[in-house]
N, C-alpha and C positions, 0 to 999 in steps of 0.2 A: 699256650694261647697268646704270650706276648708278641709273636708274628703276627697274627691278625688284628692284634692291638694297633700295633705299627704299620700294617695293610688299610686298616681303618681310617687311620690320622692322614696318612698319605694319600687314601681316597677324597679324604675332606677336601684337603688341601687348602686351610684358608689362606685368602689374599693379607697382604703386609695392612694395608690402609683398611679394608676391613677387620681384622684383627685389632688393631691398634683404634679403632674406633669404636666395636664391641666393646673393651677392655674400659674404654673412657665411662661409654654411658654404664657398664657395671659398677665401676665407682663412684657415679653421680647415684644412679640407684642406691648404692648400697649407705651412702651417705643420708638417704631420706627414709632409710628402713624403720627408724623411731618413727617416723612422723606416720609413716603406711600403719603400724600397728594403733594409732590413736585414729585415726580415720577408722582402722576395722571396728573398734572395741567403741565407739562413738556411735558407726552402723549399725552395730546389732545393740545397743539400747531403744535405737531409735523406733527399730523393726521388731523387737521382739515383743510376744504376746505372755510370756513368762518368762523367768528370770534363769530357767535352764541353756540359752544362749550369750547370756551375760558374765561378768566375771563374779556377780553375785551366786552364780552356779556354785562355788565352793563352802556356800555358809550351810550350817549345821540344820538349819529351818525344814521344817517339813512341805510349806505351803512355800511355793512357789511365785506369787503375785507381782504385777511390775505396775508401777503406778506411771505411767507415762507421762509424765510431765515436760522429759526433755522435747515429748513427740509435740507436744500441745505449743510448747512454746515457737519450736523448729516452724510448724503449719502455721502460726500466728504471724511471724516471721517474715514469713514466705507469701502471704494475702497482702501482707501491708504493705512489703515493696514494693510488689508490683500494682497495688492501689495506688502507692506516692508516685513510681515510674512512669505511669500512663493514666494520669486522673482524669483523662479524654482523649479524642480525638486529633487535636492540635498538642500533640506531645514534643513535637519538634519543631525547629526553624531554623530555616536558610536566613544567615546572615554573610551576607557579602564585603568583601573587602573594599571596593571601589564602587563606585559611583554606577558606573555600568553595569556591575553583578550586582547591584541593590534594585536594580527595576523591577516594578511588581512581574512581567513577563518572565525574567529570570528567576526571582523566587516563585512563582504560581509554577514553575515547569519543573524545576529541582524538587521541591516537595510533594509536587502533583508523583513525579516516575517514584523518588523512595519511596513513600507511602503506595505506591499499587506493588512494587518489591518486596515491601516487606513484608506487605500482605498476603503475597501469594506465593512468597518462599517460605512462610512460617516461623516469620522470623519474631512473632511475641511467643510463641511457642518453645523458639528455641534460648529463649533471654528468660524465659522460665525456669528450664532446666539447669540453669547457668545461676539464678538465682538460687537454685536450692544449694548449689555446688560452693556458694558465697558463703552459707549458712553452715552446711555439712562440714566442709571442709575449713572451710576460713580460705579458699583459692578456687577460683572458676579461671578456666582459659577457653579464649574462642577464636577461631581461625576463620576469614573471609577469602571464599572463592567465588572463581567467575563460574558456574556453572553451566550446561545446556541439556537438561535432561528432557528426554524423547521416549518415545516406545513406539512398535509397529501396531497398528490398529489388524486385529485378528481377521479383520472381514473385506477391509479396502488395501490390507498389506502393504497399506502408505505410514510413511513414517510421521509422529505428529510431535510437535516441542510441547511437553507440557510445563517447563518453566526454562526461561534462558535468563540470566542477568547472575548479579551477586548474591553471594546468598554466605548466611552465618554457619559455620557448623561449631558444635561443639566437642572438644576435648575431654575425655577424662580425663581428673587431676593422678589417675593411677599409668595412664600411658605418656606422662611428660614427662623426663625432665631435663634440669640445667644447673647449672655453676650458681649455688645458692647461694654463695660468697661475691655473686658479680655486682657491678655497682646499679644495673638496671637490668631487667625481664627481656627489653628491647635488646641490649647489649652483650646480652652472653649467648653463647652459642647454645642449640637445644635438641635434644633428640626427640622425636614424636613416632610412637611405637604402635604399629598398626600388625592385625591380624587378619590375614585372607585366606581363603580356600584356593587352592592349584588354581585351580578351574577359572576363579577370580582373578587373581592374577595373569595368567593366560592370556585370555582376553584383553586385558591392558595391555598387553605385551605387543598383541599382535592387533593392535585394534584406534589404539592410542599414540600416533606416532608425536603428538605434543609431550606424551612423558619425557621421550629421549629415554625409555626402558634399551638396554642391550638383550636382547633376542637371544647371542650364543652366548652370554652369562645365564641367565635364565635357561634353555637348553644344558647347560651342564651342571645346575641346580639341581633339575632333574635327574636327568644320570645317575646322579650322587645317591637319592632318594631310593632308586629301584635299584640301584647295587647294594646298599646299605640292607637293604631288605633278605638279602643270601647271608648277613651272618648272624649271630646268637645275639641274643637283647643282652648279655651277661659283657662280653664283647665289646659291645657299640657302647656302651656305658660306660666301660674303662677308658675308653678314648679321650686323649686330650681335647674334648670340646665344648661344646655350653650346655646350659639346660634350661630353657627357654622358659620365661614365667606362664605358668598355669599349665605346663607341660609334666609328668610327674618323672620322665626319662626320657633320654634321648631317642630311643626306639619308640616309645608312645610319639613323640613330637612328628617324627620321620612319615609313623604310620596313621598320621592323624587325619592328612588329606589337607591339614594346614599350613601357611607360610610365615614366618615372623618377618615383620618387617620392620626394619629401622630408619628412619629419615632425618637428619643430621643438616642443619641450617646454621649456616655461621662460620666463622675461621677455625680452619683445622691447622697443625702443624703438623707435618710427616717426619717423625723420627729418621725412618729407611733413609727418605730419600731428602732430606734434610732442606723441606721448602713448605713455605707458607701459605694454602689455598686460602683467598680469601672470598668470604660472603659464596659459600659457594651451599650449594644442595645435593648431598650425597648419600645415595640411599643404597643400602646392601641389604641381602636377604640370606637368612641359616646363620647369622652372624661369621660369616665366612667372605659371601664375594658382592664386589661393587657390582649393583643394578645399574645405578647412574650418579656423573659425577658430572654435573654442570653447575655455570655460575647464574646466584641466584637473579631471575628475570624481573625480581619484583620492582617496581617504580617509583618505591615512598623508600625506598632507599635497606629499608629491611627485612624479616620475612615481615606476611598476613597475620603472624598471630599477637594475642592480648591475653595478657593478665592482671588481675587486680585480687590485693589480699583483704580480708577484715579487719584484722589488727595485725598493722607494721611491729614488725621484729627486726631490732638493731643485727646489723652484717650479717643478714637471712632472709633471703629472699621470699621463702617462705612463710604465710603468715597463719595467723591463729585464727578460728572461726568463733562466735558470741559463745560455743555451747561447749567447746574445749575443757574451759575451766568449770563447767557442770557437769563432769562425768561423775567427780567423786559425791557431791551433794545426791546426784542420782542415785547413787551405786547406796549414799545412807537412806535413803527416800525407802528404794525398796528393803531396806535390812531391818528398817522399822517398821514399816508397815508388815513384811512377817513376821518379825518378830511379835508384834501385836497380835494377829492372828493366831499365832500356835500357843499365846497364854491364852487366847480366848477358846482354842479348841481344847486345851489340857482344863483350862472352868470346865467344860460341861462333861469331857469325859477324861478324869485324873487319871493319875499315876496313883498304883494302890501297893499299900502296902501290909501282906500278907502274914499275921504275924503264929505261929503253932499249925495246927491239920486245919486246913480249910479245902472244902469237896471242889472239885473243879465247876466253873459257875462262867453261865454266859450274862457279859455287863447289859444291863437296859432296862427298862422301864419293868414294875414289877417280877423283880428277877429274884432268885430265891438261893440264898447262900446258904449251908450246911454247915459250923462251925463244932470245930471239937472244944471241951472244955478250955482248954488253953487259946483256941485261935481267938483271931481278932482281925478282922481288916479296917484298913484305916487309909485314906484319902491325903495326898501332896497336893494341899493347893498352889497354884501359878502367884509367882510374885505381882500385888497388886499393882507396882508402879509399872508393870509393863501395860500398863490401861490408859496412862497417862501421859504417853508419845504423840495426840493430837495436834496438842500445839505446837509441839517441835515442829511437825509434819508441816503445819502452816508454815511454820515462820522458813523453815527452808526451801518452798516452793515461792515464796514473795521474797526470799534473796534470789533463788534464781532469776525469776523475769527483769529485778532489776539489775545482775549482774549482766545477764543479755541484755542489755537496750530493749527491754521489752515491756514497757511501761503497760499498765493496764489500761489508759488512756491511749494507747497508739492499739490495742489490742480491743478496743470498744466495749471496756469493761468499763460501768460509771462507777466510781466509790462514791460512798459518802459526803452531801453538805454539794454536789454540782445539779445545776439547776437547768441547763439549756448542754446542748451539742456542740455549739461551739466551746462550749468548756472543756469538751471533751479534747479538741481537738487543737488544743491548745500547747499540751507536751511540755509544759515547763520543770516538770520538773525533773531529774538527774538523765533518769533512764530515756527522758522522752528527747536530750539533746543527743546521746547516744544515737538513737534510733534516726532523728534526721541527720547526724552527721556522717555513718556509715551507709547509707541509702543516698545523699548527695555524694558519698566516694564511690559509689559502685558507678553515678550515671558521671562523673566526671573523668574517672579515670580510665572503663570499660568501656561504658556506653558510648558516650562520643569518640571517641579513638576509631571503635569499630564502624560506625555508621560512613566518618568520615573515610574509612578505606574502601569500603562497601562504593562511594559517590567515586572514589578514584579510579576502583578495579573496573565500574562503568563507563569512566570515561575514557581508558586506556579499549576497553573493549565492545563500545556500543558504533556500529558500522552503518545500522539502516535507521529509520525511524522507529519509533516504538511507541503504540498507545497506552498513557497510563489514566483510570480515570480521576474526574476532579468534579467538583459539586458547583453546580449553575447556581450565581445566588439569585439572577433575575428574575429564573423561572421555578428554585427551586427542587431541580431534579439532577441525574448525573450526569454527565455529560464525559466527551472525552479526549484528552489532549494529545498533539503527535510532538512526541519528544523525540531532538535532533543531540546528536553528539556536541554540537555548536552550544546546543541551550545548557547543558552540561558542565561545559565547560568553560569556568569562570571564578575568579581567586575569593575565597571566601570559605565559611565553615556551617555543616550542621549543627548545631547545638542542640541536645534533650534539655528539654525544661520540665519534665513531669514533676521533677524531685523538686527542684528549686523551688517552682510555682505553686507547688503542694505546701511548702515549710512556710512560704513568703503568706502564701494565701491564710495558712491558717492562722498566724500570729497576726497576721490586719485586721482581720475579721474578729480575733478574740478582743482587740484593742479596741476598735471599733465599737462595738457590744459594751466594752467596760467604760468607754468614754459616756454612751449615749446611754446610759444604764445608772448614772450618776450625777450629783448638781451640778457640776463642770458643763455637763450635756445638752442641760435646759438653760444656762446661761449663755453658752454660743451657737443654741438653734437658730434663732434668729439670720445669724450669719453662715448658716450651712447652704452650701445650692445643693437642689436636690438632683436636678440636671447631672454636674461634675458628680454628686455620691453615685447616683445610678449608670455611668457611665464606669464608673472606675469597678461596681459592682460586677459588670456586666465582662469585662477586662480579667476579675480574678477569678470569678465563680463560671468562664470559660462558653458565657451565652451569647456571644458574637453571632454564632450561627442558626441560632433561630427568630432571632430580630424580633424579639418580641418588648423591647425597649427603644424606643422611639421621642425625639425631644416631643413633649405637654402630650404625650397619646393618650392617657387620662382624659385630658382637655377635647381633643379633637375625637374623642369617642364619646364622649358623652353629648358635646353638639352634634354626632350625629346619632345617636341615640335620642335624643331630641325631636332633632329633623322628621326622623322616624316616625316620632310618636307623634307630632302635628301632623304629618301627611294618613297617617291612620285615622284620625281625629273627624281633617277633612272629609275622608273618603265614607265616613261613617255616615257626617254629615248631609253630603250628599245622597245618597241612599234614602236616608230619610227622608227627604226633601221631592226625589224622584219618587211617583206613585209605580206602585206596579204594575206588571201585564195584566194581571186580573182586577186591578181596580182601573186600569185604563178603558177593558173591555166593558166593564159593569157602565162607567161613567159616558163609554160611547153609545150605549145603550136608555140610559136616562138622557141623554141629550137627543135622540132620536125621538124618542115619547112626547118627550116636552114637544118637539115640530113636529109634532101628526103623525109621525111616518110609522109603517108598522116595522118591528125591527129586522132586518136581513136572516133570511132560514140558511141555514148550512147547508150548502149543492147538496152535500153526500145526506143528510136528513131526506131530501128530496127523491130521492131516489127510494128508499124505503120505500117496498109493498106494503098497503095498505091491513092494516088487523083483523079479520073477519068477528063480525060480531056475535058473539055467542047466542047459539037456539033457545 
């Protein structure tokens, strides 16, 4: 069978630069193979409902239990970022470089289009999932494309856009990777590992003439698949070739109806043919032949994509996530807690020990044992101190949250001796610096990186106008603005303030509270305007927009509250003073008596037929 061995390889035929570029990302992979195994064994604590998934699956315990605590802390985690990320509506702002990209017209149009973008690419949704992956992982990455997605309407057969502009996608941190050893994320070359169906791909191929896909590479992709198919799975598996992750053989992979795809961003060097591409975009499919091999078109100089770790690790690009170092606290969390459990199920039904002829006997409540002269049963009780693992249990679920930055102040748990909310939210101490300063790394190093590629890939690609909406302050309602490529584009940066605004706001406000909460307070009230405190209020606690802070409104609402009540006062007045319709009639009526006159009959009385008088 070594002929068809060799008929196999030869059908492959992989390309030199595809080969030699397989070969690379298998060594970057194989280099991050620890780090994929603590990702898994991290996943399945997070997920599992019992400890049969876990690596606690090997201990002796009968009972099974998983006390979730990594899960509780991960979800606490994950609420509170994205509470500090987006503490409102005004989460962002266009700051301009010069004088002319600072005009309120240029910032009301730049934040007016990202904000209806991002709203309707789903882009808090996808800075969610990216959030978890910060968490999980200790590494989220996210790539920005220009998009144009469309569909044909089933009825008018007209094509309709239902989103065109930039938009974020995210990355699994299990299909990336790069040169962990490089001196930045930006600067090392990186492969991004995508899985398609034929059928998928196809369609791009022939459909997509922006890829630069090769047509008769792909046609002999093909080829390869349906010939591959005439020989033994036994065969095709000895062949010098790859075995594609989450494939379990080459002939499963072949017959799967899928395609691996590799996409390779950055400088390569070609061995063969001994020259240097650089900044280029080369993607090959089966790990065998180049799809395409262009230079990268991107305009910010590198590829679209971002990364950011949780905790930096010296020459490793790859970082640790808060919950890394709680596997093992975990892994004791549930060994104690069964362990507790199976002394408490051995208390109520022991280990017996049977001692001369004892009849066979079923254990439980009024059960009836037969003992010969010599026997004896006799009861093993469970060692008491395993009843006495509670407090352990505490005290290593309160190192966890504060080993995570997970303070139970950032987590809206009050302890003891705090008296108000803003106490809460205060964070001072260890775990709570932690937690604002990994949440100001994610929106520093992530967040704006991306938003600001997102304004770029729009200005490189925005050709008509485009409505995005903006909020009327004069009338209070939406309204809607026509964004030009012109309004666009102008030197300057978006900046996220959720994080910032969140950490700045809460520590003012706790100050705040503690100044005027104290003698200090009442000895420079006097000298407080309340004017500048409610403006600066209104500035951090993010009520701009509903205007309901107004210079002396107090003032000007109670004169006309006022106003109010004298014009009612009047009108009462008057009423009283005006007689009514039926004292007016009664009185025209006694004014008539008094000069003789008899008083006027009512036409319609007049008319009335007369009563006949009874017989």
């Amino acid at each position: 069978m070594a002929g068809e061995v060799a008929e196999i390889q030869g059908l492959i035929a992989q390309e030199n630069m595809a080969k030699e570029l397989a070969g690379l990302y298998n060594q970057w992979w194989i280099q991050r193979n620890s780090k994929e195994a603590e990702w898994r064994e991290l996943r399945n604590y997070l997920f599992a409902t019992d400890t049969t998934s876990t690596s606690n699956s090997s201990l002796p315990w009968k009972n099974k239990t998983t006390l979730p605590k990594l899960t509780q802390i991960r979800d606490n985690l994950h609420a509170n970022y994205m509470d500090a990320l987006f503490p409102n509506e005004d989460w962002m702002k266009w700051e301009g470089a010069t004088m002319e990209a600072s005009t309120m017209k240029k910032r009301r149009a730049i934040e007016a289009y990202m904000k209806t973008k991002l709203k309707e690419g789903g882009f808090r949704e996808t800075i969610s999932e990216l959030v978890a992956d910060y968490i999980d992982y200790g590494n989220c990455f996210g790539e920005v494309q220009y998009v144009n997605e469309s569909h044909v309407d089933p009825i008018t057969e007209e094509t309709v856009t239902t989103y065109n502009g930039p938009k974020l996608v995210r990355i699994s941190p299990f299909d990336i990777v790069f040169n962990p050893v490089s001196s930045s994320f930006a600067k090392s070359p990186k492969f991004t590992r995508y899985v398609k169906s034929v059928g998928e791909l196809k369609k791009e191929v022939e459909t997509r003439p922006d890829l630069q896909y090769k047509k008769s590479v792909f046609n002999k992709a093909l080829d390869v698949r349906k010939s591959i198919s005439m020989f033994r799975m036994e065969d095709v598996n000895k062949a010098n070739a790859f075995i594609a992750d989450g494939f379990g053989t080459l002939q499963e992979y072949y017959q799967s109806g899928m395609v691996e795809i590799l996409q390779f961003e950055g400088d390569f060097y070609d061995k063969e043919a001994d020259k240097l591409h650089e900044n280029k975009i080369i993607t090959i499919i089966d790990r065998s032949y180049v799809l395409r091999n262009i230079d990268n078109p991107s305009y910010i100089g590198h590829d679209t994509k971002h990364h950011v770790g949780w905790r930096k690790r010296p020459d490793n690009l790859y970082g640790m996530g808060p919950l890394d170092n709680l596997v093992g606290i975990q892994y004791r969390l549930d060994h104690l807690e069964n362990l507790k459990a199976d002394a408490l199920d051995l208390t109520i039904h022991p280990p017996m020990v049977l001692k001369g002829e004892v009849e066979p006997f079923e254990w439980g409540p009024e059960s009836v044992i037969q003992l010969q002269e010599d026997g004896a049963v006799d009861m093993l009780p469970p060692n008491p101190a395993a009843f006495q693992v509670n407090n352990e249990l505490a005290a290593l679920m309160n190192t966890m949250e504060e080993m995570a930055g997970a303070p139970k102040e950032a987590m809206g748990i009050r302890t003891p001796g705090e008296k108000t909310a803003f106490e809460v939210q205060s964070l001072q101490n260890a775990a709570g610096r932690i937690f604002q300063n990994k949440v100001n790394q994610f929106e520093v190093e992530f967040l704006e990186p991306i938003l600001n590629t997102m304004l770029e890939t729009a200005k490189r690609n925005l050709n008509l106008p485009e409505l995005a909406k903006v909020y009327d302050d004069d009338f209070g309602v939406q309204d809607f603005l026509s964004v030009t490529k012109e309004d666009l584009t102008s030197r300057g940066k978006i900046r996220p303030v959720g994080a910032r605004h969140y950490a700045t706001r809460a520590q003012l406000l706790q100050n705040i509270l503690g100044v005027f909460n104290s003698p200090i307070g009442q000895t420079i009230a006097p000298h407080i305007s309340p004017k500048q405190l409610a403006i600066m209020v209104e500035e951090y606690m993010g009520f701009e927009k509903y205007g309901f802070i107004k210079d002396n409104a107090a003032l000007f609402e109670a004169a006309e509250q006022e106003k109010l009540k004298m014009q009612i006062q009047q009108d009462l007045q008057a009423q009283q003073q005006e007689p009514s319709m039926e004292e007016q009639m009664v009185n025209q009526q006694v004014q008539e008596m008094e000069q003789g006159a008899a008083p006027e009959q009512d036409p319609a009385m007049e008319e009335l037929p007369e009563e006949p008088m009874p017989e």
